[in-house]
C-alpha positions in Angstrom: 92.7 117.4 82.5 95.4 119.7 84.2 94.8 122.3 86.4 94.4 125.3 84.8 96.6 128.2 86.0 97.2 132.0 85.6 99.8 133.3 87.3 99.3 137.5 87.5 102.2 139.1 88.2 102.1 143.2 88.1 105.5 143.0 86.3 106.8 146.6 86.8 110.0 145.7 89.3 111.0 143.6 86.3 110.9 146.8 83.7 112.3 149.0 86.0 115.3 147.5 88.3 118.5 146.2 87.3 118.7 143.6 90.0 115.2 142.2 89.4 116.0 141.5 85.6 119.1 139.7 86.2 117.5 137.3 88.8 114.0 137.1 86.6 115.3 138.0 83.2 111.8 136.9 81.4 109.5 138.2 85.3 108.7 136.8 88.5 105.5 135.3 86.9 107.5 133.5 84.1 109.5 131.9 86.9 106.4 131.0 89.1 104.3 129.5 86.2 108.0 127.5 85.1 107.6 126.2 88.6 104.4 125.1 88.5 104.9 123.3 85.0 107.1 121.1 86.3 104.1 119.1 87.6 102.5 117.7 84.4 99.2 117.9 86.6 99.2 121.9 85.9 99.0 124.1 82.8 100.1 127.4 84.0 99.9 130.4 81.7 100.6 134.1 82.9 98.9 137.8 83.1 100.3 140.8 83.7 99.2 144.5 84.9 99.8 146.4 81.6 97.5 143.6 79.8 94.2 145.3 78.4 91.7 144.1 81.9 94.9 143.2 83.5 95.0 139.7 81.2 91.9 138.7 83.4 88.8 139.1 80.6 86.0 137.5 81.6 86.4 134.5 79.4 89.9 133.8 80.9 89.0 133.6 84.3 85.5 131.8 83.8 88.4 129.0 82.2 90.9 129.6 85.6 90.8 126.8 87.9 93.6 128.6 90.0 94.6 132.0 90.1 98.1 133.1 91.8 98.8 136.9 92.4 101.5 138.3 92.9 101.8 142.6 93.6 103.5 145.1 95.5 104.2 148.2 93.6 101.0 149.3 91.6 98.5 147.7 94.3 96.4 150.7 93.3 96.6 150.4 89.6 94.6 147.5 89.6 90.9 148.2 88.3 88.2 148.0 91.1 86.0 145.9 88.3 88.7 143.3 88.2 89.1 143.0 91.6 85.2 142.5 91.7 85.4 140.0 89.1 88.0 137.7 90.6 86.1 138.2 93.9 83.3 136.6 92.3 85.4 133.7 90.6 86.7 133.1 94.2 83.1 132.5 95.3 82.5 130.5 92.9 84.6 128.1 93.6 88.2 129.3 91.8 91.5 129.0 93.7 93.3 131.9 95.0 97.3 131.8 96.0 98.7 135.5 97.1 102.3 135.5 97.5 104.6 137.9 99.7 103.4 141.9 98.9 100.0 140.4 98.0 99.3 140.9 101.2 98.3 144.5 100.6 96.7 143.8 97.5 93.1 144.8 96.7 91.4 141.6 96.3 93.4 140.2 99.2 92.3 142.6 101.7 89.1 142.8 100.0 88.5 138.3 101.0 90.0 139.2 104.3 88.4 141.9 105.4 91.2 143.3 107.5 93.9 145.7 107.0 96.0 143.2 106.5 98.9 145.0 107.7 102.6 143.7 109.0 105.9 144.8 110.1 108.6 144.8 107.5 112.4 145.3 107.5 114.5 145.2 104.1 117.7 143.6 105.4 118.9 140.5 103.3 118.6 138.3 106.5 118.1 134.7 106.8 114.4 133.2 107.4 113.5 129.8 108.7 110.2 128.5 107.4 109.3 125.9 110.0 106.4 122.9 108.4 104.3 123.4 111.6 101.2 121.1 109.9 103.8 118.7 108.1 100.5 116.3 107.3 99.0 119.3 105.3 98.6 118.5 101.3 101.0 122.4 100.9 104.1 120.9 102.8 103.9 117.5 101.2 107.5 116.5 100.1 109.3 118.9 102.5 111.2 118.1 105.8 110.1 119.8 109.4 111.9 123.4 108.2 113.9 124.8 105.4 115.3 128.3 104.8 116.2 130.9 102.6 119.9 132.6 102.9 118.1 136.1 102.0 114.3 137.8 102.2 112.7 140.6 103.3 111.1 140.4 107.1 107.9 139.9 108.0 106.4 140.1 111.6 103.6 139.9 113.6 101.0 141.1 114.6 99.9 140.2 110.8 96.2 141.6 110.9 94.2 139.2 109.1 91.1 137.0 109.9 92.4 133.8 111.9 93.0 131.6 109.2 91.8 127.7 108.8 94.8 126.3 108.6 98.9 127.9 109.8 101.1 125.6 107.6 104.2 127.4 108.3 105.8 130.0 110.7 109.0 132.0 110.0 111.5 132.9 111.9 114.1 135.8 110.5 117.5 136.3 111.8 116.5 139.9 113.8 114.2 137.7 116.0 110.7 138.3 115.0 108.5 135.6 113.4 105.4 135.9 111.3 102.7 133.0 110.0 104.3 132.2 106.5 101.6 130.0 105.5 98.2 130.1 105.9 94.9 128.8 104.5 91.1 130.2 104.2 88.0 129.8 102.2 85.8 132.3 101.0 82.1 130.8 99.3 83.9 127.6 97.5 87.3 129.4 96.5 90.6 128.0 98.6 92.6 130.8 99.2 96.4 130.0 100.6 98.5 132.9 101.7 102.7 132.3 101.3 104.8 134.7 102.4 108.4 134.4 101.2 108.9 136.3 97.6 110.6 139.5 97.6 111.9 140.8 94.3 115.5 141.3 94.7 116.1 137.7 96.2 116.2 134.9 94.2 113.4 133.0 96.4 111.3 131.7 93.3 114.4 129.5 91.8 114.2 127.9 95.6 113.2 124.5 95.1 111.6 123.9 98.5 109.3 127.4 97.6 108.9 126.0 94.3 107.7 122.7 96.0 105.2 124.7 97.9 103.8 126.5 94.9 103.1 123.2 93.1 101.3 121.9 96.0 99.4 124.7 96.8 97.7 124.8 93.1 96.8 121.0 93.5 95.7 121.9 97.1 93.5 125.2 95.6 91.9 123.2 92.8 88.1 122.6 93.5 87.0 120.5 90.4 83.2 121.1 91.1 81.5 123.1 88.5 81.3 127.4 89.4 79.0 128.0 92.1 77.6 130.5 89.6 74.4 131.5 92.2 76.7 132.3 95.2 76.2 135.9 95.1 72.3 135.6 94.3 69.3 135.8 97.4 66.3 133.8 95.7 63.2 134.4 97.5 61.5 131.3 97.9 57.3 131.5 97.4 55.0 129.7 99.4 53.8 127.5 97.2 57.4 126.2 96.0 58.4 125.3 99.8 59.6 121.8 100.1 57.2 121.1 102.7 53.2 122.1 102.2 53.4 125.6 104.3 50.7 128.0 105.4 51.1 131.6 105.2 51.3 133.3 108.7 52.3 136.6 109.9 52.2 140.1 108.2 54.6 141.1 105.5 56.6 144.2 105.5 54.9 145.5 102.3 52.6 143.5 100.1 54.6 143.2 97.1 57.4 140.8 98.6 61.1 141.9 99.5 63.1 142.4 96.3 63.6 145.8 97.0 65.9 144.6 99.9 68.1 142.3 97.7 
């Protein structure tokens, strides 16, 4: 069975901006779910802001193996109750790919915890992606660097959690670097960060960040059935402890701790 994919794009650069349409004619997230069909392992289908629940019902997500996001302009427009319910999905055990200006999205910052805040600089220059974990599933197929003629800077300090894994670390033509790639886990959900992606730059028809995509939905996928319970606190009685168990001790009130949970 392929690996089911929605890639959520917020799609209003693409209704609005001249350059944008002429580089993603049909939206960034028609180009990234293209790239991800080229591996017959993935069946990637696409959601967009203006969608009635932002194309993420319920239903569709509970049938998402992957999820990859993609935001910069409306971060805000995004309902709090979806954010919620992809949170939960992530728990559960769904995958979770944020790409460049995701960074400031909701349900990013919301897994993180952090600001998740950057330097930036719009200048067309030249970044070199350096494979700094070149045995990691994300970089298979890809030599020890590659680079993109034009892309919006990034640069440290980039305020998120330290991360399980740094795959790759940029390096832009003014000097400054930034961790490009990077991998953590919240409850059973993968979540890779990857940075390069700005509109007005033709980064998605790059084959070595199209290479990366793929990768990083086969990486994401956790084929284990939804940790539906994550977000539960069962109290355990007594008398259904594994091992035979005397009660000892005084209780905070006598009629258990629900009202805590």
């Amino acid at each position: 069975m392929a690996i089911r994919t929605v890639v959520w794009g917020e799609n209003v650069h693409e209704q609005k901006d001249s350059i944008v349409q002429s580089i993603y004619p049909d939206g960034m997230h028609a180009a990234i779910a293209a790239a991800l069909n080229e591996n017959k392992a993935i069946s990637a289908t696409t959601a967009t802001l203006q969608e009635a629940e932002h194309g993420l019902t319920e239903k569709r997500l509970a049938e998402t193996d992957v999820l990859v996001w993609w935001g910069h302009a409306a971060h805000g427009q995004v309902d709090d109750a979806i954010v919620e319910r992809v949170q939960q999905r992530v728990w559960e055990g769904m995958g979770l790919i944020v790409l460049h200006s995701g960074h400031f999205s909701k349900i990013f910052k919301r897994l993180m915890g952090t600001p998740c805040s950057l330097k930036w600089r719009e200048a067309g220059e030249r970044e070199r992606l350096w494979v700094i974990n070149r045995n990691h599933p994300i970089a298979k197929g890809l030599g020890e660097h590659f680079e993109l003629p034009m892309e919006e800077m990034y640069g440290e300090a980039f305020t998120v959690p330290e991360p399980l894994e740094t795959v790759f670390i940029s390096w832009f033509e003014g000097g400054e670097v930034f961790r490009s790639g990077m991998t953590f886990q919240r409850g059973a959900g993968r979540i890779f960060y990857f940075r390069p992606g700005h509109e007005t730059y033709p980064t998605y028809h790059d084959g070595n960040v199209r290479q990366v995509l793929r990768n990083a939905v086969e990486w994401a996928y956790n084929p284990a059935p939804a940790w539906a319970s994550v977000a539960s606190a069962p109290n355990v009685p007594v008398d259904k402890a594994l091992e035979k168990l005397v009660e000892k001790g005084p209780k905070l009130h006598a009629h258990g701790e629900e009202g805590f949970r």
